[in-house]
C-alpha positions in Angstrom: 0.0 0.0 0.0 1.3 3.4 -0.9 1.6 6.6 1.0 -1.1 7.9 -1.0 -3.7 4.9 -0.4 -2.9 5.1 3.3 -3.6 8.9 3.2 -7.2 8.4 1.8 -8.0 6.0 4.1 -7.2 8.0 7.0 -8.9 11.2 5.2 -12.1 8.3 4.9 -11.9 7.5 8.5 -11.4 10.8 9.7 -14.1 12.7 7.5 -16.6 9.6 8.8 -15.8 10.3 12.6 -16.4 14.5 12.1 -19.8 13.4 10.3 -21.5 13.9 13.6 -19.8 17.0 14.2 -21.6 20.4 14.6 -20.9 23.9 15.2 -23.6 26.9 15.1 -22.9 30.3 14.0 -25.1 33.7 13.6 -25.9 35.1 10.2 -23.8 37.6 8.0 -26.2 40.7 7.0 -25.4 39.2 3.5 -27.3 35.5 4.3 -30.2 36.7 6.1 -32.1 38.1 2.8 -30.8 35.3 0.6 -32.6 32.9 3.1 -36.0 34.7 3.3 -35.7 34.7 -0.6 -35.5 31.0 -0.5 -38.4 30.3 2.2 -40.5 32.5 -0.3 -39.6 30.7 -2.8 -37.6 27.4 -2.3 -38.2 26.1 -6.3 -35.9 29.2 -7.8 -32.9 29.6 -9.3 -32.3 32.7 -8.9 -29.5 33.0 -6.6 -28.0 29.5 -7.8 -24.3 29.9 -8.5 -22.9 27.8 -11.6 -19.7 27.5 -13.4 -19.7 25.2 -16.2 -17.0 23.9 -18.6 -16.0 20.9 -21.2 -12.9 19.5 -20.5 -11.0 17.5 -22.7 -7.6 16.0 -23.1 -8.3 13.1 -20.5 -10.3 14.1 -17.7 -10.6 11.8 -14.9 -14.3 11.6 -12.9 -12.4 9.4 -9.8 -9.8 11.8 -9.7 -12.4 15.5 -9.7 -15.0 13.6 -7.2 -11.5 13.3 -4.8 -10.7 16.7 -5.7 -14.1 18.2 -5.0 -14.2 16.0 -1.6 -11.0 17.9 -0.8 -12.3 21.1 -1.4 -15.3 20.8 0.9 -13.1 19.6 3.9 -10.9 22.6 3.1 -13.9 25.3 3.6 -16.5 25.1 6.2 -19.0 27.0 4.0 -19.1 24.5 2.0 -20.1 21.9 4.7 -22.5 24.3 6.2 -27.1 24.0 6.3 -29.4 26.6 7.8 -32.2 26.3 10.1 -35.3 27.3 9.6 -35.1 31.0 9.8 -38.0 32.3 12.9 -37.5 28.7 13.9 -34.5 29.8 16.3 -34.9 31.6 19.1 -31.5 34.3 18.3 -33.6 36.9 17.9 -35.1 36.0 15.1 -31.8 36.0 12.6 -31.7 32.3 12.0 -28.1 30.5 12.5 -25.8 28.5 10.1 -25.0 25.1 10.9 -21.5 23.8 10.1 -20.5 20.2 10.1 -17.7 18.7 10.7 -18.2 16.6 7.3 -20.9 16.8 4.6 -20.6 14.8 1.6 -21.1 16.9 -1.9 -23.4 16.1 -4.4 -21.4 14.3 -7.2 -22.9 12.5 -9.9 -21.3 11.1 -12.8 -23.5 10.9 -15.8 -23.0 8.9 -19.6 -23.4 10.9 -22.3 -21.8 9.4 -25.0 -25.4 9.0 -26.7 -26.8 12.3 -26.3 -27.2 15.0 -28.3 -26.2 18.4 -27.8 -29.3 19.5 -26.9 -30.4 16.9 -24.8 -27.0 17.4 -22.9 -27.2 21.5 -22.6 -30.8 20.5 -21.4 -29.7 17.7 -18.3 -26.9 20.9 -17.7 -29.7 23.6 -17.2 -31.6 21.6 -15.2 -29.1 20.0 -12.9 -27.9 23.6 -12.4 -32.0 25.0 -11.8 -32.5 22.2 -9.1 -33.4 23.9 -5.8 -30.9 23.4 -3.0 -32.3 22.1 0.0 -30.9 25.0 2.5 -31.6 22.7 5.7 -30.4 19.9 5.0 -27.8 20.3 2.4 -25.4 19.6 0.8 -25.3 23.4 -0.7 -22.4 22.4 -3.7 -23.9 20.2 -6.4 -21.2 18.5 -8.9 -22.6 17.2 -12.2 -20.3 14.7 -14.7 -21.2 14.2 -17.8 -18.8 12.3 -19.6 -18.7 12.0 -23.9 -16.0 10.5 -25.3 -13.1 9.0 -23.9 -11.4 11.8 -21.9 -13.7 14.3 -22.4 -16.6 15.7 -20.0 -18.9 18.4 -19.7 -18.6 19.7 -16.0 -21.2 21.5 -13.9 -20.3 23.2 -10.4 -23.4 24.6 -8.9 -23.7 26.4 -5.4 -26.4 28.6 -3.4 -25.0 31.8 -3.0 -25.9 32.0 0.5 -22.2 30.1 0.6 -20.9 31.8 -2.5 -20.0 34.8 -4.4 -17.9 35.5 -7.8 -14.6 35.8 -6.2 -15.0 32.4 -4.2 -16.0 30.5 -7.4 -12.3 31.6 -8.3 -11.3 30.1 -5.4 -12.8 27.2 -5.8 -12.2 26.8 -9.6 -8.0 27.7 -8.6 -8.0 25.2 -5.7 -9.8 22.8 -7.9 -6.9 22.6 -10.1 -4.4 22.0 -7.7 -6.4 19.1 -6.3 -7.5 17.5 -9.3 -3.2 17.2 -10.3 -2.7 16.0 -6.8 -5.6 13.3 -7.5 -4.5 12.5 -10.5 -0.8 12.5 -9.6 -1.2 10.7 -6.4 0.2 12.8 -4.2 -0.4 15.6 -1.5 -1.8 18.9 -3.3 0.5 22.4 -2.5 -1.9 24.5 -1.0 -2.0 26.1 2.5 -3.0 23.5 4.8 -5.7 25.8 6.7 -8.2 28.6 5.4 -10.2 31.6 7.7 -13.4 30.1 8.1 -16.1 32.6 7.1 -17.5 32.7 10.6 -14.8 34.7 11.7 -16.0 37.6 8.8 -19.8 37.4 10.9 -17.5 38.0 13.9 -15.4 41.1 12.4 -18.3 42.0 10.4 -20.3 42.6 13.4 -17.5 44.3 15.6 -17.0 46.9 12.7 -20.6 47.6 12.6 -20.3 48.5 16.5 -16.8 50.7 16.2 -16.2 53.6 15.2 -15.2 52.8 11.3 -18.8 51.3 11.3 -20.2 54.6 12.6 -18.1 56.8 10.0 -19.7 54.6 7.3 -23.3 54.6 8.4 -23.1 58.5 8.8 -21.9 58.5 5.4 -24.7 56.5 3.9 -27.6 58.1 5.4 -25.8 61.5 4.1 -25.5 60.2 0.6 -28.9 59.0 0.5 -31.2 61.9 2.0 -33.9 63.0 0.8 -36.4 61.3 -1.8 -35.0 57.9 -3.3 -37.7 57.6 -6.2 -37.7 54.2 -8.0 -37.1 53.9 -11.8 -39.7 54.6 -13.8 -38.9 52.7 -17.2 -40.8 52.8 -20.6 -43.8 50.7 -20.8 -43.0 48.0 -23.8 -45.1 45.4 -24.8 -44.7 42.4 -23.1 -46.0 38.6 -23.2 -47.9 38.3 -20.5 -47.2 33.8 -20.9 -43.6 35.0 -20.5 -42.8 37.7 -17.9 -42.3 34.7 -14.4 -38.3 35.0 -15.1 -35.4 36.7 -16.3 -33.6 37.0 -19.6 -29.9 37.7 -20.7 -28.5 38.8 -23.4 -24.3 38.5 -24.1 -22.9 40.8 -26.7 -19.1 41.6 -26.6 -18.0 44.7 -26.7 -15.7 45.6 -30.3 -11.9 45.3 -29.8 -12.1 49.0 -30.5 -14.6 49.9 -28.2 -12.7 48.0 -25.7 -9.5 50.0 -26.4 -11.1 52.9 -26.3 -12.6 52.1 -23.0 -9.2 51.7 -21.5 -7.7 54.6 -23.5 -10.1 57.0 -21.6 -9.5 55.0 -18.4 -5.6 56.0 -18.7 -6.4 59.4 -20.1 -8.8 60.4 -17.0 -7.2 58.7 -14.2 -9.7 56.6 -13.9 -10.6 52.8 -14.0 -12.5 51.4 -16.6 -14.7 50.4 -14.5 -15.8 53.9 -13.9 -15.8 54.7 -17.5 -18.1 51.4 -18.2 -20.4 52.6 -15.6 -21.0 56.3 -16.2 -22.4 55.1 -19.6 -25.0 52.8 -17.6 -26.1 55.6 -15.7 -26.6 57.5 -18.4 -29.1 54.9 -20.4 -30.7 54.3 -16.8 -31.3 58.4 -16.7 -32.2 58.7 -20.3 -34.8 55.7 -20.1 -36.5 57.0 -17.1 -36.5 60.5 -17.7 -34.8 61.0 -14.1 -32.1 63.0 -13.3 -31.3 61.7 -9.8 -29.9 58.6 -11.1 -29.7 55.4 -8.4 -27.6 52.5 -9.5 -26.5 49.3 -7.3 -22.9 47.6 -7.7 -21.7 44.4 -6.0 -18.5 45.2 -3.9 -16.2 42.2 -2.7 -16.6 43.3 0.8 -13.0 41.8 1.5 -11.6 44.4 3.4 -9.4 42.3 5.3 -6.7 40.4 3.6 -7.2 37.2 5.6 -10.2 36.3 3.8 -9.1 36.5 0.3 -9.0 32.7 0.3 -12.0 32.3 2.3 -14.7 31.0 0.2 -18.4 32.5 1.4 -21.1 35.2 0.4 -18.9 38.3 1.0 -20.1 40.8 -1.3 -22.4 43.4 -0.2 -24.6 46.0 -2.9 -23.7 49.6 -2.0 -26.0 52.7 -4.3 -24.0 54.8 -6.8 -25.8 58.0 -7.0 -25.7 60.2 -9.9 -27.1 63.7 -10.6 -27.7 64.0 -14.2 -29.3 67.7 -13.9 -26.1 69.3 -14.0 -24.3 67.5 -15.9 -22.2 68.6 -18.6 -19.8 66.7 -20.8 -18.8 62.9 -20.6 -15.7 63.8 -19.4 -16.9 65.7 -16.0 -20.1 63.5 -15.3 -17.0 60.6 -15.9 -15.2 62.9 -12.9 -18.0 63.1 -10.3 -18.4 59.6 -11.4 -14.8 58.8 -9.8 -15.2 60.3 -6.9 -18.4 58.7 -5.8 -16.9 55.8 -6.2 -14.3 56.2 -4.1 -15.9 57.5 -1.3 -18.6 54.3 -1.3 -15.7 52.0 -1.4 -14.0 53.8 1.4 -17.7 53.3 3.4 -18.6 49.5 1.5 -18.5 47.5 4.8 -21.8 48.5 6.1 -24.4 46.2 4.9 -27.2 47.2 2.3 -29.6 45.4 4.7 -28.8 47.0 7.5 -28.8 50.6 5.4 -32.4 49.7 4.0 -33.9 48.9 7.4 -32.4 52.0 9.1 -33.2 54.3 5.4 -37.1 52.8 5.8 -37.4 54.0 2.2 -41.4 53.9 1.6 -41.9 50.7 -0.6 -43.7 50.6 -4.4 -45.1 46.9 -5.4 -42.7 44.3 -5.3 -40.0 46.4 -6.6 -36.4 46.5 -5.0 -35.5 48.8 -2.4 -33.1 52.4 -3.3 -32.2 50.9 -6.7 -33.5 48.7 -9.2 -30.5 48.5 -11.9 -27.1 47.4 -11.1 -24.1 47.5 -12.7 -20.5 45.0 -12.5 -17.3 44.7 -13.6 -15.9 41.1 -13.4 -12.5 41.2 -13.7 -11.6 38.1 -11.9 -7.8 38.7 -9.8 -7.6 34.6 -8.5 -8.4 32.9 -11.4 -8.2 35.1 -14.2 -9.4 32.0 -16.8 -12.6 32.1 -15.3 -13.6 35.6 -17.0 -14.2 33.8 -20.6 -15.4 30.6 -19.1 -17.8 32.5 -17.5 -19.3 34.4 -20.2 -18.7 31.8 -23.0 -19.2 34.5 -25.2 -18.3 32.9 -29.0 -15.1 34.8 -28.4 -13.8 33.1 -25.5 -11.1 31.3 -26.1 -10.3 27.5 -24.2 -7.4 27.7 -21.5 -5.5 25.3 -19.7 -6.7 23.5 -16.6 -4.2 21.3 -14.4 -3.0 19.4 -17.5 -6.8 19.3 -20.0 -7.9 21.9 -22.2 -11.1 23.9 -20.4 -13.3 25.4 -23.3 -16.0 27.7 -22.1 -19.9 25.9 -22.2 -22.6 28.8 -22.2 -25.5 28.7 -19.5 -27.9 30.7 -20.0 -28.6 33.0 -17.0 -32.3 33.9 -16.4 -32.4 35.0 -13.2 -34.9 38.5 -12.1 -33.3 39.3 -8.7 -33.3 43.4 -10.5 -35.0 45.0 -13.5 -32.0 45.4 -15.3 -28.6 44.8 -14.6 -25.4 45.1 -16.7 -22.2 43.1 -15.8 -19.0 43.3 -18.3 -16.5 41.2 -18.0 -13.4 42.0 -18.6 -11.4 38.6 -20.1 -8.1 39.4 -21.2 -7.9 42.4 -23.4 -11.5 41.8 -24.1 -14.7 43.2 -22.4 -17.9 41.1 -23.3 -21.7 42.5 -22.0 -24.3 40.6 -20.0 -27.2 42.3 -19.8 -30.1 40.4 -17.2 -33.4 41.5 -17.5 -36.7 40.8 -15.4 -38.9 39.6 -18.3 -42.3 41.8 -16.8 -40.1 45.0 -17.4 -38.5 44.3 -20.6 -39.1 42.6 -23.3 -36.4 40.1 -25.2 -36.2 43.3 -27.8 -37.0 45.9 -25.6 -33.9 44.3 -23.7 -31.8 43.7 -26.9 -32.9 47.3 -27.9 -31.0 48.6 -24.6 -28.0 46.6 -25.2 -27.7 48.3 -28.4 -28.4 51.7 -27.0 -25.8 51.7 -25.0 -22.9 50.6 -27.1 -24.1 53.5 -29.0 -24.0 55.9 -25.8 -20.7 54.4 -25.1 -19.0 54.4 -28.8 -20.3 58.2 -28.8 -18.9 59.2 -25.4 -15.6 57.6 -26.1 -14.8 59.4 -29.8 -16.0 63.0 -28.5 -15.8 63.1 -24.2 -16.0 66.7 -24.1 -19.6 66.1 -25.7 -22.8 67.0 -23.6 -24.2 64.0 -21.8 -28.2 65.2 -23.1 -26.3 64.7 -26.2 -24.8 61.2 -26.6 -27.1 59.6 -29.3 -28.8 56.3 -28.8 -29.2 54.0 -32.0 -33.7 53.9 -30.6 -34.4 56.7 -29.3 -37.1 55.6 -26.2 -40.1 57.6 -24.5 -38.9 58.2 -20.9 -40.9 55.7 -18.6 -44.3 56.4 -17.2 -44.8 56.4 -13.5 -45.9 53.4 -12.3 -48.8 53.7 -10.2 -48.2 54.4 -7.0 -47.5 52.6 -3.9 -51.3 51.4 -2.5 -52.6 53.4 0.5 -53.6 51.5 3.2 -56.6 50.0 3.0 -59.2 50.6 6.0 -59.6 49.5 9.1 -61.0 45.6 8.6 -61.4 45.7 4.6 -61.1 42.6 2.7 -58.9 42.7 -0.5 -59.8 41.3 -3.3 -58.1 37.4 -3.2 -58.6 37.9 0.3 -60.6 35.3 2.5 -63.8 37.1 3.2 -66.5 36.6 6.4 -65.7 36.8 10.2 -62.3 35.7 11.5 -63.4 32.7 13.9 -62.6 33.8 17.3 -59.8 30.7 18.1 -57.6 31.9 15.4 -58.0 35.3 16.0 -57.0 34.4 19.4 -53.6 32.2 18.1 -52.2 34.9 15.7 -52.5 37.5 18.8 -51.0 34.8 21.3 -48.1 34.6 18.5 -47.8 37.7 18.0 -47.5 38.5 21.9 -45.1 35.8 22.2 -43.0 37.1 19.5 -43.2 40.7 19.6 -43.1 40.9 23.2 -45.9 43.1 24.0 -49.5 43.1 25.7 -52.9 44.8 24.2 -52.7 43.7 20.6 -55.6 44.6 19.2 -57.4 42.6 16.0 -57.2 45.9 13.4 -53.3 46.0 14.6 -50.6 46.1 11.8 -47.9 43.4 12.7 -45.1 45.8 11.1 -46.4 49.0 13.0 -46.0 47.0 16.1 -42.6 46.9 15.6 -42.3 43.3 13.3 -40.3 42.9 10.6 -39.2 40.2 8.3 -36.8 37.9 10.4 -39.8 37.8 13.3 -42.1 37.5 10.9 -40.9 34.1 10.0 -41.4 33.1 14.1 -45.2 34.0 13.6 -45.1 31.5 10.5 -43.4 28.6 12.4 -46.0 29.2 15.3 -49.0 28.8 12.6 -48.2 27.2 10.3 -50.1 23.7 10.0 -48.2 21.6 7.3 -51.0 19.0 7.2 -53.8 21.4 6.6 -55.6 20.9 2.9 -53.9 24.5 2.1 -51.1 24.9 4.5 -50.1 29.0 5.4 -46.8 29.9 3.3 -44.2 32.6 3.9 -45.7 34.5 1.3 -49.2 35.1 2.5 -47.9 36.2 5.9 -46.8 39.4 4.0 -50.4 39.7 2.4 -52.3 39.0 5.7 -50.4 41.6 8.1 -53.2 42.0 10.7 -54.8 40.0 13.0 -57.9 39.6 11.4 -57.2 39.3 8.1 -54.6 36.5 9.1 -57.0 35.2 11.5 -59.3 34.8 8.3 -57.0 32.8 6.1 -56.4 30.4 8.9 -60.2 29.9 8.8 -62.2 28.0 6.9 -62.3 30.4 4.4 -58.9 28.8 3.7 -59.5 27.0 0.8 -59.2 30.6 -1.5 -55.9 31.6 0.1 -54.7 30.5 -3.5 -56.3 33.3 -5.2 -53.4 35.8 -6.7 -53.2 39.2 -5.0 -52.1 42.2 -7.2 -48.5 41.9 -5.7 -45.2 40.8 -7.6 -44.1 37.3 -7.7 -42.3 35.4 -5.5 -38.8 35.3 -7.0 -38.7 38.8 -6.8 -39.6 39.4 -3.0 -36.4 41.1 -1.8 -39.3 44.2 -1.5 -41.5 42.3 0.7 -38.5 41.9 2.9 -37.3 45.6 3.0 -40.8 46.6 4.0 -40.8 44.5 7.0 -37.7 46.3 8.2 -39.2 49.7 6.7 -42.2 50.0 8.6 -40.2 48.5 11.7 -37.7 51.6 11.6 -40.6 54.2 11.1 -42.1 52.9 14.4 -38.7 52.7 16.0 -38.2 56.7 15.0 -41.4 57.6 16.3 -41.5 55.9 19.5 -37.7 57.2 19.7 -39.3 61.1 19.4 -41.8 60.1 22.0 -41.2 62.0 25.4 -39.7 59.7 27.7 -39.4 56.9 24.8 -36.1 55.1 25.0 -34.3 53.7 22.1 -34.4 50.5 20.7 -31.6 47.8 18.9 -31.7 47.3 15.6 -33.3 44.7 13.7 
């Protein structure tokens, strides 16, 4: 027996003894939203995480499934499961579970008899499966093996356990393991990484110092006053297709991209900045507004220990531009730089936290501060992964421990935003992804604003001094329409339309105010009360649910209706016997897109907070 077979036995015997193994851990700000999201809605995709390649020149199943067992001792978040969030009792903020081993998800499939399509179609779906967030495993591994040394791979995680920069991380150290697999031997990495519970711990210690202060003083500054939401141009839409998202890839010229990083160099600027002035003027030009609110994803790495560290770091901070004054390219590009650096010098304080302390007033389902965002993926770990990533018909195949990776396109459809733009940059090339929420945008309406702002872009880059009103697009659109606005509240007892109607039967009136007491704390509830003017917000919220809800009922209560039933009554009626048309569709948004629902909790939960604050005597309370 070999060094090598004796070291996998031991690694066998070991990883089977720390099976039973488990150690709890609160929530990041980043997880908490990402698990409401899935109790809303456990069957989406949205916020699955998927890197997908075909490998040829040999590739070796045995040797990836060790590899990929490796990798999942070496980081704790991926051998980590969540409880049912309001099922804990840690104030309401749920808890990560991690284990001392979880086995992934590997399956090795033959596909030497399929056709393309039917193997891009087992890909899509493998990588749309729902992850089961309690029980895990969160890292699913898909083979499918074609001729002899050659395989399609899928790597899918929940992003609740992943970001972009860890899927470097994981693609890097992937590489490393596989060789040592296939080479027999022990792989050259760092034998330990931070695990990510230690960024909860710093997280939440910055939040309470005096850097975390500086930042949240500089937020609330930066987003005073009004923070309207987009208005975009109505466009026809197929009302069969508007329950996902849409993409559209379409690289950028190898003169557009030169002249992207010309200007860059010329300005003192990154192109980054240059990239997303010209997003925020399409977002300003399509909505008619001039007080311009974009979202971008920062790495929220801060600390150099975690670079390796493979977990959901990143953390949305709002890019606010003032279009009224603008004047050429080259200036807006200026004010554009140094807003930019002032939110990366505040980008540790969570977007969460901001919203539920902001209380921004809330319009349908729609996203709270922004509702476009803009990337750049530029990937510093694995730098391969840009054009594997986009598999644009550009990018080119690159070597992987030994094989030949070439790039296998997944489409994303994903609506977490209305529109969102990433460009990667891959190489000396920058390639376009532009993600869409289908009951916003059409598929041309979508394609049309790809197009339009190439055309802002191409413009802005031959002639910078030139007025920002007058960059041309190649379709001129009508600037949106308001939408209508946010419903009043309804009065006191009403019954919505969709809405159980009759008398609430006095038992279950008297169970949603015993939960309520229980969770909120508080005496002298009252059946016409508002659950989030009491001082409720999402995380609680999900307490109530696990107090009421009765799986085995013909129509058990979901998440969902909890937000659609917020008084007593009202809930008290759909736990009735009017039950049975809880079903009925309420004029709110769908459930992928419920990140609004959420914010609204924590909205109305700060507004009471402030007012009982500015209430003689009235002492403050913690946060949410």
């Amino acid at each position: 027996m070999t060094d090598y077979d004796v070291r996998k036995k031991l690694e066998a015997a070991l990883r089977s003894r720390a099976g039973t193994a488990r150690t709890g851990h609160p929530l990041s700000y980043a997880q908490r939203p990402l698990l409401m999201l899935h109790r809303m809605n456990p069957d989406s995709a949205s916020y699955n995480v998927a890197f997908t390649a075909r490998f040829t020149d040999g590739f070796d199943p045995t040797a990836f499934r060790g590899a990929t067992q490796s990798l999942v001792g070496r980081h704790a978040a991926l051998r980590t499961t969540f409880g049912r969030v309001g099922a804990d009792r840690d104030d309401g903020a749920g808890r990560q579970t991690v284990h001392g081993w979880l086995e992934p998800d590997f399956a090795e499939l033959d596909a030497r008899d399929w056709t393309e399509q039917q193997l891009y179609d087992a890909v899509r779906g493998a990588h749309r499966e729902p992850f089961d967030l309690t029980a895990g495993p969160l890292i699913r591994v898909r083979v499918y093996t074609g001729a002899t040394g050659e395989a399609v791979v899928l790597l899918a995680l929940h992003h609740v356990v992943c970001d972009f920069w860890s899927l470097g991380v994981i693609v890097s150290e992937l590489e490393q393991l596989y060789l040592a697999e296939a080479e027999r031997r022990p792989a050259r990495l760092p034998a330990h990484n931070v695990p990510y519970s230690d960024f909860v711990s710093y997280q939440r210690d910055l939040i309470a110092g005096e850097k975390g202060g500086r930042a949240r003083a500089y937020w609330h500054d930066q987003l005073s006053g009004p923070l309207e939401p987009a208005a975009w141009p109505r466009f026809e839409l197929d009302p069969a297709d508007a329950e996902e998202g849409g993409s559209i890839v379409f690289p950028l010229s190898a003169e557009l991209a030169r002249g992207v990083f010309a200007l860059a160099q010329e300005e003192g600027v990154t192109p980054y900045a240059v990239l997303l002035t010209a997003f925020q003027v399409l977002v300003g030009r399509y909505t008619g507004q001039r007080d311009v609110l974009v979202g971008t994803p920062v790495a929220g790495r801060t600390d150099p220990a975690l670079a390796e560290c493979v977990g959901n770091f990143v953390n949305p901070v709002v890019l606010r531009a003032d279009l009224r004054s603008a004047g050429s390219f080259r200036e807006q590009l200026g004010r554009t730089r140094r807003t930019v650096v002032e939110a990366l010098e505040h980008q540790d304080y969570p977007f969460e936290l901001l919203v539920s302390e902001l209380a921004p007033r809330r319009v349908d389902d729609r996203n709270p501060v922004f509702q476009a965002m803009f990337s750049y993926q530029k990937p510093s770990r694995y730098p391969a992964l840009a054009g594997l990533y986009v598999a644009d018909e550009g990018a080119s195949p690159v070597p992987w421990a030994g094989l030949t990776a070439t790039p296998f396109r997944l489409d994303q459809q994903d609506d977490q935003l209305e529109l969102v733009l990433e460009v990667v940059h891959d190489g000396d090339r920058l390639v376009g992804l532009l993600k869409y929420r289908k009951s916003v945008f059409s598929p041309l309406a979508a394609r049309q604003a790809a197009d339009n702002y190439v055309a802002l872009l191409t413009a802005a880059l031959a002639d910078p001094g030139r007025g920002v009103a007058e960059l041309p697009m190649a379709t001129e659109v009508e600037p949106g329409i308001d939408r209508p606005a946010a419903p009043t509240r309804e009065a006191v007892g009403a019954v919505r339309r969709g809405e159980p109607g009759g008398p609430a039967p006095i038992v279950h009136e008297r169970r949603v105010t015993a939960a309520w007491q229980q969770v909120l704390g508080r005496e002298g509830i009252g059946p016409d009360d508002n659950f989030f003017d009491l001082g409720g917000n999402s995380m609680l919220l999900m307490q109530v649910h696990a107090l009421l809800a009765d799986e085995s009922a013909e129509t058990p209560l979901t998440v969902n209706e909890m937000f659609r039933y917020p008084t007593v009554t009202s809930l008290a009626r759909r736990l009735g016997p009017a039950a049975a048309t809880a079903g009925a569709s309420p004029a709110r948004g769908r459930a992928t897109s419920r990140r609004a629902q959420l914010a609204d909790g924590t909205a109305r939960s700060a507004r009471l907070r402030a007012r009982e604050r500015n209430r003689p005597g009235a002492q403050g309370g913690d946060d949410v």
